[in-house]
C-alpha positions, 0 to 999 in steps of 0.5 A: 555478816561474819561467818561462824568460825565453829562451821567453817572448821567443821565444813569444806564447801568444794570447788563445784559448791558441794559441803563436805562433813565429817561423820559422827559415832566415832569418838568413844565406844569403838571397842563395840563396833567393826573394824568395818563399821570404823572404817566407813566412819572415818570418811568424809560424806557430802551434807544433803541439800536441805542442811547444805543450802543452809551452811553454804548461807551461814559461810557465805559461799552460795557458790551453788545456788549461783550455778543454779540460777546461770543454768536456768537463765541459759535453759530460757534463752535456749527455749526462747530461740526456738 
């Protein structure tokens, strides 16, 4: 499946499976708004899990549900060991 080229421009999925995005309302208007309110703008914020399970699925990078599913299978064979 090919990946759409728009997301991976607009993404960064980080080493541990993260997606980064860049936040929105700063392109026109700024006259309006703080130099505070500018600033908090222009950082890079991390995407909430619902919308990130998605883009990583789009990219083809599901590198964190991986790391779930390994956590999981070592958690039962702790507990079967007991």
């Amino acid at each position: 499946m090919k990946t759409r080229k728009s997301l991976t421009r607009r993404f960064k999925i980080t080493k541990n499976g993260k997606v980064l995005r860049r936040q929105g309302f700063k392109r026109h208007q700024n006259a309006s708004k703080s130099r505070k309110k500018k600033r908090a703008l222009s950082r890079i914020i991390e995407v909430d899990n619902a919308h990130a399970k998605k883009i990583r699925k789009i990219l083809g990078k599901n590198k964190k549900t991986k790391v779930v599913k390994k956590e999981k299978k070592a958690k039962k064979q702790r507990n079967s060991s007991k």
